[in-house]
C-alpha positions as a Markdown table, in Angstrom:
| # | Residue | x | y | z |
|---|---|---|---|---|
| 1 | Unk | -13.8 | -10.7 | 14.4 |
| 2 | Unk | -12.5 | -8.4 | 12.0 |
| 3 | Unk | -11.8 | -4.5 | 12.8 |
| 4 | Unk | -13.4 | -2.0 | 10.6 |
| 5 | Unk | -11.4 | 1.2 | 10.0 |
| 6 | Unk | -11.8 | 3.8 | 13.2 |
| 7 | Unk | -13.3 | 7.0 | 11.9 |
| 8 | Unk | -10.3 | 9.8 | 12.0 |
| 9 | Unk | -9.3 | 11.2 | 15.4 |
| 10 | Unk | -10.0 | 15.0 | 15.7 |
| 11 | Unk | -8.0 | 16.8 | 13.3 |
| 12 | Unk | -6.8 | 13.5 | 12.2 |
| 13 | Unk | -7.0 | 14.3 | 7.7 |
| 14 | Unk | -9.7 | 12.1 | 6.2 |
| 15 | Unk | -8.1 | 10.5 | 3.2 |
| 16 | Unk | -9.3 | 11.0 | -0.2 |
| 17 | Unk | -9.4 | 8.2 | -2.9 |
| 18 | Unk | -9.4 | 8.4 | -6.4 |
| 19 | Unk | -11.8 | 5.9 | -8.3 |
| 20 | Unk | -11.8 | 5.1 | -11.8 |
| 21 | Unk | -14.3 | 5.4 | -14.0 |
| 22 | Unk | -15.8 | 4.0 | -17.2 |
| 23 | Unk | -16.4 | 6.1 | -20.4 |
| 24 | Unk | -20.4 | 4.8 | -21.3 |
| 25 | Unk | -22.3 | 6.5 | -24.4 |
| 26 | Unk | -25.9 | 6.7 | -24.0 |
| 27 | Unk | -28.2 | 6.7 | -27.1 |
| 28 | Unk | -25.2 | 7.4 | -29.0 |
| 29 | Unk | -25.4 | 11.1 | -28.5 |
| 30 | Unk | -24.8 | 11.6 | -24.4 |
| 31 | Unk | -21.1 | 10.4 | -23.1 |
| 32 | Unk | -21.1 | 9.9 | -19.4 |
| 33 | Unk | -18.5 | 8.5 | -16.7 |
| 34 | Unk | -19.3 | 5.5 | -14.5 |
| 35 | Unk | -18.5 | 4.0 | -11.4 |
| 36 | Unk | -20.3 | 1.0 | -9.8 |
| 37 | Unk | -21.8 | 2.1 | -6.6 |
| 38 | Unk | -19.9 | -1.2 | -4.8 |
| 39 | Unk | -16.9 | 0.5 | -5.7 |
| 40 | Unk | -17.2 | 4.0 | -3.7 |
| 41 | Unk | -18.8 | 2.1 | -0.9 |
| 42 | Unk | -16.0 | -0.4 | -0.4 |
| 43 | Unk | -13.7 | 3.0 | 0.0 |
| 44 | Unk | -15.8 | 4.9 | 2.2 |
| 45 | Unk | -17.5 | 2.2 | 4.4 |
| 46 | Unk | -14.4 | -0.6 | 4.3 |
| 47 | Unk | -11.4 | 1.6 | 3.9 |
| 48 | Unk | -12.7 | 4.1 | 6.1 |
| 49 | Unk | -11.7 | 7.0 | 3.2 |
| 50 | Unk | -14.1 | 10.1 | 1.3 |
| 51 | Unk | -14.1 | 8.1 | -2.6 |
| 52 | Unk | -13.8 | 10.6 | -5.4 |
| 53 | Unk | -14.5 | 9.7 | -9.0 |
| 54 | Unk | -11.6 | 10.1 | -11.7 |
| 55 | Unk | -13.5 | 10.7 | -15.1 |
| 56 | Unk | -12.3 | 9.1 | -18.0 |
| 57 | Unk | -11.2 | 12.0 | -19.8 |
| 58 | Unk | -7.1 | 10.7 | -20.0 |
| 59 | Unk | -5.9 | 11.7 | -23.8 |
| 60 | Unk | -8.4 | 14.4 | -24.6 |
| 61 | Unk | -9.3 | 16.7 | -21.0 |
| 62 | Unk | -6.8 | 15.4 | -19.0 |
| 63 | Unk | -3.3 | 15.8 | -20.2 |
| 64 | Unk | -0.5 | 13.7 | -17.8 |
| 65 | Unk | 0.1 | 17.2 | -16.3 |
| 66 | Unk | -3.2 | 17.7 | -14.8 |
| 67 | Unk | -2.9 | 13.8 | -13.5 |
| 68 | Unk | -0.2 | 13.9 | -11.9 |
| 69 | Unk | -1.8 | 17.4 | -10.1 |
| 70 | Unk | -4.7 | 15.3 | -9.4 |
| 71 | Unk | -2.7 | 12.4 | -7.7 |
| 72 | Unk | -1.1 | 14.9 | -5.8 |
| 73 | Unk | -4.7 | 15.8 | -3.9 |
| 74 | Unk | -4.9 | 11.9 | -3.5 |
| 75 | Unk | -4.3 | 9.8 | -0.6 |
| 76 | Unk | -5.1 | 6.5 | -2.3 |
| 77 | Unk | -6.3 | 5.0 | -5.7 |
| 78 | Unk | -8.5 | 2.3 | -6.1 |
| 79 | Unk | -8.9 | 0.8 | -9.8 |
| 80 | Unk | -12.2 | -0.5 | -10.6 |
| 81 | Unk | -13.6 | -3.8 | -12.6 |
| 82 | Unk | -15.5 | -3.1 | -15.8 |
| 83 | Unk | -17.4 | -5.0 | -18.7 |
| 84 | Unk | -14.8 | -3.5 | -20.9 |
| 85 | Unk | -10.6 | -4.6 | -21.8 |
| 86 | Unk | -7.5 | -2.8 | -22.2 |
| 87 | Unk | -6.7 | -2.4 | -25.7 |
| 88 | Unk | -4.6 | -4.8 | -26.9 |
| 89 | Unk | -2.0 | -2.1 | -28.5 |
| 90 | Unk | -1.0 | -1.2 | -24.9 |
| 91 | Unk | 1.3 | -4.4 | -24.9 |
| 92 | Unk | 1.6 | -5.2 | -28.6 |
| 93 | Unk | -1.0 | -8.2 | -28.4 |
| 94 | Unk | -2.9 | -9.3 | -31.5 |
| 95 | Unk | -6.3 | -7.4 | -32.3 |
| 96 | Unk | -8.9 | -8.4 | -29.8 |
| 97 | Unk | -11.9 | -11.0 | -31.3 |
| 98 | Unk | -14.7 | -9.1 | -32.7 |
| 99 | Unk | -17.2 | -8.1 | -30.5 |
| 100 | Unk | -14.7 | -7.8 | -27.3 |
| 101 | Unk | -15.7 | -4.6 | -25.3 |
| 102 | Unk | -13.0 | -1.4 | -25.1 |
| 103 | Unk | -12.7 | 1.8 | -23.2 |
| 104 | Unk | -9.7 | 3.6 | -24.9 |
| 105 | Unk | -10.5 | 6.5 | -22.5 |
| 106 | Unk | -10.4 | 4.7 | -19.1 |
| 107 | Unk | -6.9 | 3.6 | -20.9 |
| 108 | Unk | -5.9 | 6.5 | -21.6 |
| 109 | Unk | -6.9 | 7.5 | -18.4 |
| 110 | Unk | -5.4 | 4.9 | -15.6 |
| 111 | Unk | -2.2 | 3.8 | -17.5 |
| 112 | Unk | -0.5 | 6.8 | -16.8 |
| 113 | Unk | -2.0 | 7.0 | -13.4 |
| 114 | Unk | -0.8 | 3.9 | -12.6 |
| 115 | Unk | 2.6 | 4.4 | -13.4 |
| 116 | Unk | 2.4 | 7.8 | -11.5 |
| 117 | Unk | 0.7 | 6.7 | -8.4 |
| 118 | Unk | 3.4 | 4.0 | -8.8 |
| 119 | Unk | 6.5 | 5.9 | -9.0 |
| 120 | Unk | 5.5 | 8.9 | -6.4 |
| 121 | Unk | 4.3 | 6.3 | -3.6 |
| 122 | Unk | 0.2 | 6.6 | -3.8 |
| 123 | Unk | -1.2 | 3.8 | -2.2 |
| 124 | Unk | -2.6 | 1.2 | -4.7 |
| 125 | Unk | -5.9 | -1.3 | -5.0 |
| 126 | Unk | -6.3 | -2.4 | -8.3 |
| 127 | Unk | -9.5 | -5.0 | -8.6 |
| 128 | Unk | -10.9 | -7.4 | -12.0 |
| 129 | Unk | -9.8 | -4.5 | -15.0 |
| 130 | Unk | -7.9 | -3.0 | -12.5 |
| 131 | Unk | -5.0 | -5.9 | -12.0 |
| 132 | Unk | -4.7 | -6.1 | -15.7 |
| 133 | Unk | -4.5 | -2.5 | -16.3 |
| 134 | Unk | -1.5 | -2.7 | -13.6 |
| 135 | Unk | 0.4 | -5.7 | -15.7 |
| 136 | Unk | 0.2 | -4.1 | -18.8 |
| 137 | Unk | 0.9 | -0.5 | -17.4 |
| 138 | Unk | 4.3 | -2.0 | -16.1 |
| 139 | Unk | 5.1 | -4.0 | -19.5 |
| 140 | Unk | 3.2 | -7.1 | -18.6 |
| 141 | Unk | 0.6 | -8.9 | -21.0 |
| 142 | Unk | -3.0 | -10.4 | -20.8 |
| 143 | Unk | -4.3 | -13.3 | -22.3 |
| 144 | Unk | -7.4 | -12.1 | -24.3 |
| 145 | Unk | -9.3 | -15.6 | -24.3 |
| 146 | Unk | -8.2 | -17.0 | -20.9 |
| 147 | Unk | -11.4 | -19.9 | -20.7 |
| 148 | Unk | -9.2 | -21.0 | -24.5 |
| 149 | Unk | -5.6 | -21.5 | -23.0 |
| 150 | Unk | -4.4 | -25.1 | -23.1 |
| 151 | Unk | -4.9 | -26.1 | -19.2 |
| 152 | Unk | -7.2 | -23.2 | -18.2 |
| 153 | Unk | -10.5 | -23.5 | -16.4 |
| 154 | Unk | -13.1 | -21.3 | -17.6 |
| 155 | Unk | -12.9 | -18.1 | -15.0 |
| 156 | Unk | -15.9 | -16.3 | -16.7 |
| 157 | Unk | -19.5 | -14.8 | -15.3 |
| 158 | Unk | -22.3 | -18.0 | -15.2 |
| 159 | Unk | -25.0 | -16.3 | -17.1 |
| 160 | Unk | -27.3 | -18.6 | -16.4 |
| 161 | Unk | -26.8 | -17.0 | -12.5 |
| 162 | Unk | -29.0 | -14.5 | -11.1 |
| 163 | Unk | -26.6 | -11.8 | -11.1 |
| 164 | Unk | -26.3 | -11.7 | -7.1 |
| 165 | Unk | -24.8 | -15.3 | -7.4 |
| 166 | Unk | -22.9 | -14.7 | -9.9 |
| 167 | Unk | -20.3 | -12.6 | -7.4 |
| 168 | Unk | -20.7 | -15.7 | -5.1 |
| 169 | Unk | -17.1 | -17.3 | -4.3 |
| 170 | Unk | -15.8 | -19.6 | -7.2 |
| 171 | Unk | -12.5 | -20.9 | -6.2 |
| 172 | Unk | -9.6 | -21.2 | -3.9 |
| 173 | Unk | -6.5 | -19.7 | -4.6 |
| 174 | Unk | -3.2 | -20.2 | -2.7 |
| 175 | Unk | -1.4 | -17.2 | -1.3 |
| 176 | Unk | 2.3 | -16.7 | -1.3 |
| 177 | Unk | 4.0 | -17.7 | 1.7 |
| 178 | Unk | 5.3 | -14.6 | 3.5 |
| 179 | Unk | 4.0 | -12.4 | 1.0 |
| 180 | Unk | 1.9 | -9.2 | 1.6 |
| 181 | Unk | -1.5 | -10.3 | 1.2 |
| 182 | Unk | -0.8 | -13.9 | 3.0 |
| 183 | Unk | 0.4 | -11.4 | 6.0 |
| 184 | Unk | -2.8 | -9.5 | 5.9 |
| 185 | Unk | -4.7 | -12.2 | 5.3 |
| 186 | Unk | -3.2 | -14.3 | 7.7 |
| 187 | Unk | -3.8 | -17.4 | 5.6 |
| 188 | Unk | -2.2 | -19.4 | 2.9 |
| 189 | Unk | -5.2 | -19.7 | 0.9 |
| 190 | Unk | -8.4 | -18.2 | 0.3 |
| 191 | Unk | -11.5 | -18.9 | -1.2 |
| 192 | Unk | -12.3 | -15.8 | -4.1 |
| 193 | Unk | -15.3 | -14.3 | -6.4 |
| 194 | Unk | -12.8 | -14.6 | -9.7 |
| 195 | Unk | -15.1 | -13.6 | -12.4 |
| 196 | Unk | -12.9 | -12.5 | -15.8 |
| 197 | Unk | -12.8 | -13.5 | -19.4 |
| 198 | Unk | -9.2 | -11.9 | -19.3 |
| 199 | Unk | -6.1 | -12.5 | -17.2 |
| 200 | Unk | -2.2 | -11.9 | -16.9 |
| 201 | Unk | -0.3 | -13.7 | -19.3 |
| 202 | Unk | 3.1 | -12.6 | -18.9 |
| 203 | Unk | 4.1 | -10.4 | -15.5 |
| 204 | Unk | 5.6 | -7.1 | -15.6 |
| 205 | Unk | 9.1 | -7.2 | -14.4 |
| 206 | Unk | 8.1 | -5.3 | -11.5 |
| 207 | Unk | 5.2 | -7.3 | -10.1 |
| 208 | Unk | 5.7 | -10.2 | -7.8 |
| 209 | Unk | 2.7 | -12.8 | -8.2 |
| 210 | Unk | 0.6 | -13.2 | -4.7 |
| 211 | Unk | -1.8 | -15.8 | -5.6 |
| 212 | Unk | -2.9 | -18.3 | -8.7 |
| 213 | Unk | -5.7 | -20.5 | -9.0 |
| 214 | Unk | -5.2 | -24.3 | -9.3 |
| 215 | Unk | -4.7 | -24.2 | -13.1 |
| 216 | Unk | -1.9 | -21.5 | -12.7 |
| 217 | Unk | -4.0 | -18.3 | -13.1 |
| 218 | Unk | -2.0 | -15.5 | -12.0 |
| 219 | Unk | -5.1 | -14.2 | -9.4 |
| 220 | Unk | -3.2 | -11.5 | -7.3 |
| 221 | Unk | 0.4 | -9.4 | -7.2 |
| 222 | Unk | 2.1 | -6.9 | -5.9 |
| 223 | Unk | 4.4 | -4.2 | -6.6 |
| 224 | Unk | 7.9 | -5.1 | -6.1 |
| 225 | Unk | 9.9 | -2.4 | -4.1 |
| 226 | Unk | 6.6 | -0.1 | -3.7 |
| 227 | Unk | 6.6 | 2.7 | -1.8 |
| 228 | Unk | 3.1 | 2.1 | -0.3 |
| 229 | Unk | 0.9 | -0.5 | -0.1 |
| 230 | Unk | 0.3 | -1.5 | -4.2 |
| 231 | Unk | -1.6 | -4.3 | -5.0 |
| 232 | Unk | -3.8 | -5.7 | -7.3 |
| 233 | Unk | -6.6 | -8.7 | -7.1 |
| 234 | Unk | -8.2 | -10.8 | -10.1 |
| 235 | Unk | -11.5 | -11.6 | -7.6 |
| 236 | Unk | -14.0 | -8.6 | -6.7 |
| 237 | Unk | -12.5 | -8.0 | -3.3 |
| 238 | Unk | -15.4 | -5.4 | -3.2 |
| 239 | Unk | -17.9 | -7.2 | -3.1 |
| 240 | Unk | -19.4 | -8.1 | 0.7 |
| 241 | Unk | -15.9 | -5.7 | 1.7 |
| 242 | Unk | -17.7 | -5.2 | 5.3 |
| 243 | Unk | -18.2 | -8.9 | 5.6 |
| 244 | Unk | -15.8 | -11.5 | 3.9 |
| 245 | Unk | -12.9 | -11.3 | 6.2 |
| 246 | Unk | -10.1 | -11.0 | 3.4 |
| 247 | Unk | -12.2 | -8.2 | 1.8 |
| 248 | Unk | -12.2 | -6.4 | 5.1 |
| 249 | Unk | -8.4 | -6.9 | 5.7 |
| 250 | Unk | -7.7 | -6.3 | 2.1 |
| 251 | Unk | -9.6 | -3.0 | 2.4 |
| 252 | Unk | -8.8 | -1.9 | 5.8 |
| 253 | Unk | -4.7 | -2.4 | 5.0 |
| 254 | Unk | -5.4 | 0.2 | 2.1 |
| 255 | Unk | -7.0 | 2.7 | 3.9 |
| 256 | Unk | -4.3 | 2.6 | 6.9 |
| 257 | Unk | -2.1 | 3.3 | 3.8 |
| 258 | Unk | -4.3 | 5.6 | 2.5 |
| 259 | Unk | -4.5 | 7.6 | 6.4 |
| 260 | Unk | -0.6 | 6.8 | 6.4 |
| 261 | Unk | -0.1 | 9.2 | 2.8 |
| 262 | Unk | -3.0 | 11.6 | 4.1 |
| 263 | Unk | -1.1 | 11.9 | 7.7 |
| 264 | Unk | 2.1 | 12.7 | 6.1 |
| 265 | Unk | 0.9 | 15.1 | 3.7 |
| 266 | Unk | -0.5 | 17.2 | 6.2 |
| 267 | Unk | 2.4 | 16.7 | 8.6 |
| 268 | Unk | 0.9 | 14.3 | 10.9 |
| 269 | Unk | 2.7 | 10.8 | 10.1 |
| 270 | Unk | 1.3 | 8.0 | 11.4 |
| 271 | Unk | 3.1 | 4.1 | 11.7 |
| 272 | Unk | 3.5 | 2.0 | 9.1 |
| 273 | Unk | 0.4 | -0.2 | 8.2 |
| 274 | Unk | -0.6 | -3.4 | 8.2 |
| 275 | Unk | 1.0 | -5.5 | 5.3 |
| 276 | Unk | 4.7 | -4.0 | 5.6 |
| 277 | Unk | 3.9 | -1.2 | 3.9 |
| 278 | Unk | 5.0 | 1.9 | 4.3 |
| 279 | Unk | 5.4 | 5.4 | 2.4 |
| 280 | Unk | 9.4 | 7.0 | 2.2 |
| 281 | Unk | 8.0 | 10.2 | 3.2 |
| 282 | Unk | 6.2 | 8.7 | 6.1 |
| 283 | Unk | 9.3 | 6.9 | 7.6 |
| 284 | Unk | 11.4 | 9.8 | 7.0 |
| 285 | Unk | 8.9 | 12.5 | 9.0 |
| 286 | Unk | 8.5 | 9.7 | 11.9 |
| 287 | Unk | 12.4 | 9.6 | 11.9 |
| 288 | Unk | 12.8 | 13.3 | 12.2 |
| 289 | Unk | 9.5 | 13.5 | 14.8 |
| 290 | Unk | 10.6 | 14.9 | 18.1 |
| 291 | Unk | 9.1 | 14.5 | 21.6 |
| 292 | Unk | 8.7 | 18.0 | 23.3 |
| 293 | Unk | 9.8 | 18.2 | 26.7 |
| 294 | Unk | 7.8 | 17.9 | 29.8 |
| 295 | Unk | 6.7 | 21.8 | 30.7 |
């Protein structure tokens, strides 16, 4: 059976995680910020962390000075799905079909996170929108119309599906041997809810591919050299988080990140989590820790 995440120990730091949002206009007139509720539930219920939302205000509210003082407060930062697409202009693609959904805020807005959280050793979950926003936010591309690629299967929503079925599991996907997600999974394949219209076309230089489905769709990767745990998944790994068992490893591996960043920040450094993982700041306070002497 799979271990849930331990609530912290007395005076053990709670780790916070930062959520992405989606910019939404109601009745043209009311802008809002939105997170689905699966989201902040897979952080606090599955990674054992207190979820925090991270309006879409990149560009205009938030300038990359206040984000990078926000991801100092952070312990973690978990990237969301969403209906909408990164612009195309991020990594000089062609203008996106008429019609195709866009959120230059949330762009605006987790781009430069990304690359932040990235550099400074924030522990990393990127999910759906999330693992593209990763490729393209370390020089990767997408492909726009994935289901029209020569040799592609058609990865998108059924429609026809209740919506509850629609997040059912689609397809296997093989996991790279020795890699960090085949470690926490402990598995060389898996069986994922890959629901996207989009997908990684070329990878960023410094992403290492994790998983593809049988028709070569780049499904999961990870950051090359990272600092902390950074990883991104095509399937919606929060979905059933506190039952499908890779959802729970996925999710539990993050927040033992997450408690590792949280520890060290407050000067309580913990081991190194599952996955290989580990934070330069944690390995250097558990190399300095000393063990006081008997009284």
């Amino acid at each position: 059976m799979n271990e849930m995440p331990r609530p912290p120990r007395g005076g053990d730091p709670l780790p916070l995680v930062g959520v992405s949002a989606c910019r939404i206009i109601r009745d043209s007139h009311f802008p809002g910020h939105w997170t689905a509720e699966r989201y902040l539930h897979a952080a606090a219920e599955a990674a054992g962390a207190l979820p925090i939302q991270i309006p879409a205000l990149g560009g205009t509210a938030l300038t990359d000075l206040q984000l990078h003082a926000l991801l100092e407060r952070l312990d973690g930062l978990l990237l969301t799905g969403s209906p909408s697409n990164v612009e195309p202009r991020h990594y000089d693609g062609p203008p996106s079909a008429e019609g195709t959904a866009h959120d230059p805020d949330r762009d605006a807005t987790t781009l430069p996170l990304i690359r932040m959280a990235v550099r400074d050793g924030v522990p990393l979950l990127a999910i759906c929108r999330g693992i593209q926003e990763l490729n393209v936010a370390l020089g990767g591309t997408l492909h726009q119309r994935l289901w029209e690629v020569p040799g592609r299967m058609d990865h998108r929503s059924d429609k026809s599906k209740p919506p509850l079925e629609r997040y059912e599991p689609r397809h296997a996907v093989s996991l790279r041997m020795g890699g960090p997600i085949a470690v926490i999974a402990g598995a060389s394949e898996a069986v994922v809810n890959s629901l996207h219209a989009q997908a990684i076309d070329r990878l960023a230089p410094a992403l290492q591919a994790e998983a593809h489905a049988a028709d070569g769709t780049i499904e999961a990767v990870s950051v090359k050299s990272a600092r902390a745990f950074a990883i991104g998944v095509q399937w919606h790994a929060e979905w059933k988080c506190t039952e499908d068992p890779l959802s729970v490893s996925l999710f539990k591996a993050f927040g033992d990140a997450c408690r590792a960043r949280a520890g060290a920040r407050h000067g309580r450094p913990r081991v190194a989590p599952a996955g290989g993982f580990e934070t330069r700041a944690a390995k250097r306070d558990r190399s300095r820790a000393v063990v006081s002497p008997r009284a």
